[in-house]
DOGU-560458 format. One line per 4 residues: number of its first residue (from 1); their letters; for each residue x, y, z of C-alpha. Coordinates in Angstrom, 1 decimal. Example, Ala and Ser with C-alpha at 12.3 -4.5 7.8 and 13.67 -1.06 7.14 Angstrom:
// residues 2
1 = as = 12.3 -4.5 7.8; 13.7 -1.1 7.1
// end
This chain:
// residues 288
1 = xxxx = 0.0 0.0 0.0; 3.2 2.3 0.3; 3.1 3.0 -3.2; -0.6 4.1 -2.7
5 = xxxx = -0.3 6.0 -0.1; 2.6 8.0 -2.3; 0.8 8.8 -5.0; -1.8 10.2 -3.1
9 = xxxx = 1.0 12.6 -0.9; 2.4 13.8 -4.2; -1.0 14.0 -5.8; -2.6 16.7 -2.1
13 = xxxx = 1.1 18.4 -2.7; 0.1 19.5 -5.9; -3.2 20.6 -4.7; -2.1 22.0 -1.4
17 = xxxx = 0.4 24.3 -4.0; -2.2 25.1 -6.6; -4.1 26.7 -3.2; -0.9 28.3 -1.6
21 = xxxx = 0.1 29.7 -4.8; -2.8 30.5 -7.3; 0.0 32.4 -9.7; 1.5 29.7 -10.0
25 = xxxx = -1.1 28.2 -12.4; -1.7 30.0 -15.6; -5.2 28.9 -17.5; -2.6 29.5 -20.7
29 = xxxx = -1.9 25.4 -20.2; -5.7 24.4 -20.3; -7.7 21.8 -22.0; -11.5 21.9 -23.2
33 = xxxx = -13.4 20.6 -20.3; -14.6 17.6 -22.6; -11.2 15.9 -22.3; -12.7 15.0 -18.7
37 = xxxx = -14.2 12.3 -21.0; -10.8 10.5 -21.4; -10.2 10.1 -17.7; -13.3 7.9 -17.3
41 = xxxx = -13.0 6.1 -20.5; -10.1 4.8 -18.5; -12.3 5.2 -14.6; -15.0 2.7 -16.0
45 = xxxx = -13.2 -0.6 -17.2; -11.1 -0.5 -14.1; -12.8 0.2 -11.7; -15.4 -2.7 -13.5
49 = xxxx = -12.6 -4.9 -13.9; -11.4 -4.4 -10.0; -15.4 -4.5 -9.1; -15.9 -7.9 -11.2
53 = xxxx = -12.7 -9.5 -10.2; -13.3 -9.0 -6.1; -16.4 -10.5 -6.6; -15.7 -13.4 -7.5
57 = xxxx = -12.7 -13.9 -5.4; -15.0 -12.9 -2.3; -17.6 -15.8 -3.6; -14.7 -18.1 -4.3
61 = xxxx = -13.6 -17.8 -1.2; -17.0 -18.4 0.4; -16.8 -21.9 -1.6; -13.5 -22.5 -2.2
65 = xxxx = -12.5 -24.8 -5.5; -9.2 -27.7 -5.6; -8.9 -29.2 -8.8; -5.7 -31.7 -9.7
69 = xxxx = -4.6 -31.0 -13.1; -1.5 -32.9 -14.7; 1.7 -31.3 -16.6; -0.4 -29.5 -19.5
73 = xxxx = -2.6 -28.0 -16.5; 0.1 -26.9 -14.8; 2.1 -25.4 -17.7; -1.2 -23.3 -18.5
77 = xxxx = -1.9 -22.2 -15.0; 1.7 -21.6 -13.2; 0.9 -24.4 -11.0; -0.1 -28.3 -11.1
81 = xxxx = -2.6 -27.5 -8.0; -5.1 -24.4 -7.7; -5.4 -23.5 -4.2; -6.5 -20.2 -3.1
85 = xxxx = -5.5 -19.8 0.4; -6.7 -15.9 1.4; -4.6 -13.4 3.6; -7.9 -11.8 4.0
89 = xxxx = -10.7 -12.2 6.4; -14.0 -12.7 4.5; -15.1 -9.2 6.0; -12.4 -7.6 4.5
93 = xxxx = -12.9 -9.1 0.9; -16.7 -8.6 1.3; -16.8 -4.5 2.4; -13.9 -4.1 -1.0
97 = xxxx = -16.8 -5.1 -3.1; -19.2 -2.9 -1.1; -17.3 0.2 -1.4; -16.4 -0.7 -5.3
101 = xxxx = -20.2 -1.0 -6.1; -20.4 2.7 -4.5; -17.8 4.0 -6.9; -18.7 2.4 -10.0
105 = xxxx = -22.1 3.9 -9.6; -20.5 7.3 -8.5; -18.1 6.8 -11.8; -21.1 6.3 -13.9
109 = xxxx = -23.0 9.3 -13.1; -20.4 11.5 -13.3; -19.3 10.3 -16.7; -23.2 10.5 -17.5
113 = xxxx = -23.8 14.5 -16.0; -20.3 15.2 -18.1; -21.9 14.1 -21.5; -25.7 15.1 -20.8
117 = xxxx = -26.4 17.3 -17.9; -23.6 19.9 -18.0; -24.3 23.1 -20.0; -20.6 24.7 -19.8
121 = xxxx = -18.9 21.5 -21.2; -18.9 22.9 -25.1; -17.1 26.1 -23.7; -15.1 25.3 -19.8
125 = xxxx = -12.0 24.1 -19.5; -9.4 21.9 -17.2; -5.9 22.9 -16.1; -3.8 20.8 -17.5
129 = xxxx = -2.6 19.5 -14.2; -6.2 19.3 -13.0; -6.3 16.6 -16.2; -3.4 14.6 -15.2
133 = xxxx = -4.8 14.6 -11.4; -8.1 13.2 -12.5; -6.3 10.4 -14.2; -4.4 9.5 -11.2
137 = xxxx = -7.2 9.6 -9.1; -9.7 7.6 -11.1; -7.0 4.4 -11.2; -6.1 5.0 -7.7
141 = xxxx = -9.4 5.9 -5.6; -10.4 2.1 -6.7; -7.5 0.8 -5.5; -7.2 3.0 -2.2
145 = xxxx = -11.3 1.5 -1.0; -10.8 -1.6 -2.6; -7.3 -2.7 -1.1; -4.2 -2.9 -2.9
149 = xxxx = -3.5 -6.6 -1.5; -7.0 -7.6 -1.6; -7.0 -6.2 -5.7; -3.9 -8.1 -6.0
153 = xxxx = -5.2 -10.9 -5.1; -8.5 -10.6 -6.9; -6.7 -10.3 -9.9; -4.3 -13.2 -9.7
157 = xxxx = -7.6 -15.5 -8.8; -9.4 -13.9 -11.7; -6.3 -15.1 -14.1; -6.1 -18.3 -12.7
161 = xxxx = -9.7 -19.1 -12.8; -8.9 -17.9 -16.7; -6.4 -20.4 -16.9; -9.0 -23.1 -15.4
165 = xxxx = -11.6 -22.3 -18.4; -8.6 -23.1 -21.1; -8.0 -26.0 -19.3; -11.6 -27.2 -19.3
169 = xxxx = -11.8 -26.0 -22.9; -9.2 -28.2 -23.9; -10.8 -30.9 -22.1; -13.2 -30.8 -24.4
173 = xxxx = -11.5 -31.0 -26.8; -10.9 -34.2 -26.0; -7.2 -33.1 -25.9; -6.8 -34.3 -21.9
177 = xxxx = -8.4 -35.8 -19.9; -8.9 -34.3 -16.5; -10.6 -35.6 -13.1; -11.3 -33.1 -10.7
181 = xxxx = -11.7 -33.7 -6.7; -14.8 -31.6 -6.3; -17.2 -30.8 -9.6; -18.7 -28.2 -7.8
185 = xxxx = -17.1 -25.0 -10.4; -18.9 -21.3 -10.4; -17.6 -20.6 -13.3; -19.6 -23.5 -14.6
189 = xxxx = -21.8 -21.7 -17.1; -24.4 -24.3 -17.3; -24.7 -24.1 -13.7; -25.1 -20.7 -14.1
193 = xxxx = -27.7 -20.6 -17.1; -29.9 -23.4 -15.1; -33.1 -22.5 -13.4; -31.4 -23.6 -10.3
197 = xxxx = -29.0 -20.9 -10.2; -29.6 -17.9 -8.2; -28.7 -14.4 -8.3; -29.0 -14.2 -4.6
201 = xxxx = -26.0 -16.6 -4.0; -23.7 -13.9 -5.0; -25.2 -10.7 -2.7; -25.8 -12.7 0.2
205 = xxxx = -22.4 -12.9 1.3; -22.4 -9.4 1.8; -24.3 -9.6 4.4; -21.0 -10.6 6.4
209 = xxxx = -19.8 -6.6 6.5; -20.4 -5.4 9.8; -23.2 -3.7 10.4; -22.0 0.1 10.5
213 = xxxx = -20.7 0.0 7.0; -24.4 -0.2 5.8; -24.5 3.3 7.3; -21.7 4.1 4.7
217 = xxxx = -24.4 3.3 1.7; -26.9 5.6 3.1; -24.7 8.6 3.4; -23.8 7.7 0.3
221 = xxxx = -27.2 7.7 -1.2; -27.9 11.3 0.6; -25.3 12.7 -1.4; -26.0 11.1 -4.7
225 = xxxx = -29.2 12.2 -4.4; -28.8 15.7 -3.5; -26.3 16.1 -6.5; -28.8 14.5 -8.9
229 = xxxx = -31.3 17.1 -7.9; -29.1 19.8 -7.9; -27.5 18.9 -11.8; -30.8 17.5 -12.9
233 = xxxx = -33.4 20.5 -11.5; -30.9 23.4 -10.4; -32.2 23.1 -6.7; -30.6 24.9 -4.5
237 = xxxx = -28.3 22.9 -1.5; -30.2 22.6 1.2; -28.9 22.8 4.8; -25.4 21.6 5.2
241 = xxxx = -24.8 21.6 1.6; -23.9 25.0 1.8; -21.2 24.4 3.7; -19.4 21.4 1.9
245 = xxxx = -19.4 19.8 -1.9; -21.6 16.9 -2.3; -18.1 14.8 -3.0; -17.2 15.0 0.3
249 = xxxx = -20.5 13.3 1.4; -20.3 10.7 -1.6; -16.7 9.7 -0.4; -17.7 9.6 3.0
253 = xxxx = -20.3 7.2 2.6; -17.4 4.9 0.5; -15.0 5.2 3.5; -17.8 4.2 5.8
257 = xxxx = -18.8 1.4 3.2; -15.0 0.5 2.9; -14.7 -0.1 7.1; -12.8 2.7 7.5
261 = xxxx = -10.0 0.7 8.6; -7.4 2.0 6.2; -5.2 4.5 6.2; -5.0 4.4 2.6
265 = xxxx = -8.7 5.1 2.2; -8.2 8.1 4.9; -6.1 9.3 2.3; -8.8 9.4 -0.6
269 = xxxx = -11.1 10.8 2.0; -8.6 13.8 2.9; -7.8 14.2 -0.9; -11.2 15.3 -1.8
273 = xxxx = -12.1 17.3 0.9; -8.7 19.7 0.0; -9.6 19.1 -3.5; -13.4 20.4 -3.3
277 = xxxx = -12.4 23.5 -1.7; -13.0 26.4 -3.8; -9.8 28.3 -4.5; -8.7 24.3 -5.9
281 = xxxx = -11.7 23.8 -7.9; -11.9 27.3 -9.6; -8.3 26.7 -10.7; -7.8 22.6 -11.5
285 = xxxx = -11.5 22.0 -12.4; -11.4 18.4 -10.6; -14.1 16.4 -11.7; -14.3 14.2 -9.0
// end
């Protein structure tokens, strides 16, 4: 998580400076605000791809797969047995997907308002480094609620559950022939196109986040809701919305979501609030 953590020092520097020193920053070295597009062309697939992958590594998990395969098995997966022993708790793995359902949906509205909803995106424009900043944050915000160990190894189980589907193709194939100790396999798309299979399977397991973090989704869905109706219908903030961008509520609820037991998510959470604040945003244009 060092590395994390790093980017997001050096990324609140830069902020922190564009504050300190306004001057500093000439509107010279802008871009049409419609290049915001580009950072979540990039925001969408990953954070989908880290969103999907945990998934299934939390549900693996809950029903953990070992399959024997013999030398072509092992060439084609790295190893001649597929174990997936975790380093996480199953609360842990569980409240990443939580908090990685809140930014995806987060991800998508923003990209959506950007395209449809926002009258000044033909004629505004981005710093530069406001650009760069929004690409850094998009790939890292994921990782920083999601877990850089538990992405990591999300995305080593997705590749070798990969591998497991070439094997099985080449099975049958009639190239190999291989017996398996338990036929029980999720990835099984029969077993997933039958009438047996249920949708419900995958969400329950959520239900093993504590029971705080659901507070996390609320909060969340305060602030979504009072930014919809405040792009969508022009209404006015109400209340403590004067006070503070509806970001810092949005990100809030994720933290909560997340468990709130990482620093590196602390880190998200401080990045935003110093990014929101109004001498930043006039002069990076953050879409965030």
């Amino acid at each position: 998580m060092e590395s994390v953590r790093l980017t997001w020092i050096a990324c609140t520097v830069v902020i922190l400076t564009a504050s300190v020193f306004p001057n500093s920053l000439h509107m010279s070295t802008s871009l049409p605000r419609k290049y915001s597009s580009h950072m979540y062309l990039v925001a969408i697939p990953w954070t989908t791809l880290l969103l999907g992958s945990t998934w299934f590594y939390a549900f693996g998990e809950m029903t953990p797969l070992v399959f024997e395969y013999p030398a072509l098995a092992s060439h084609l997966t790295g190893g001649s047995r597929l174990e997936y022993p975790s380093n996480h708790t199953v609360r842990q793995v569980w409240s990443s997907v939580l908090a990685l359902v809140l930014m995806e949906i987060n991800i998508l509205f923003r990209f959506f308002h950007m395209l449809y909803l926002s009258e000044s995106i033909k004629t505004a424009r981005i710093h530069v480094v406001g650009y760069l900043l929004g690409f850094f944050f998009y790939i890292v915000a994921p990782l920083s609620v999601c877990g850089e160990s538990v992405a990591g190894d999300a995305l080593r189980h997705l590749v070798r559950e990969i591998g497991k589907l070439i094997v099985k193709s080449k099975v049958e194939e009639g190239v190999m022939i291989i017996k398996p100790r338990s036929t029980r396999n999720y990835w099984d798309w029969e077993l997933m196109t039958s009438t047996e299979f249920k949708l419900w399977e995958y969400v329950k397991p959520l239900s093993q986040v504590e029971y705080f973090q659901w507070i996390g989704p609320l909060i969340f869905l305060f602030g979504f809701i009072h930014q919809l109706r405040t792009h969508l219908f022009g209404v006015t903030r109400p209340g403590w919305f004067r006070y503070m961008d509806h970001p810092i509520v949005i990100y809030f609820g994720i933290l909560l979501a997340s468990g709130a037991s990482d620093v590196t998510a602390w880190f998200l959470f401080a990045f935003v609030i110093i990014a929101t604040a109004p001498t930043v945003n006039k002069r990076l244009c953050l879409s965030i």
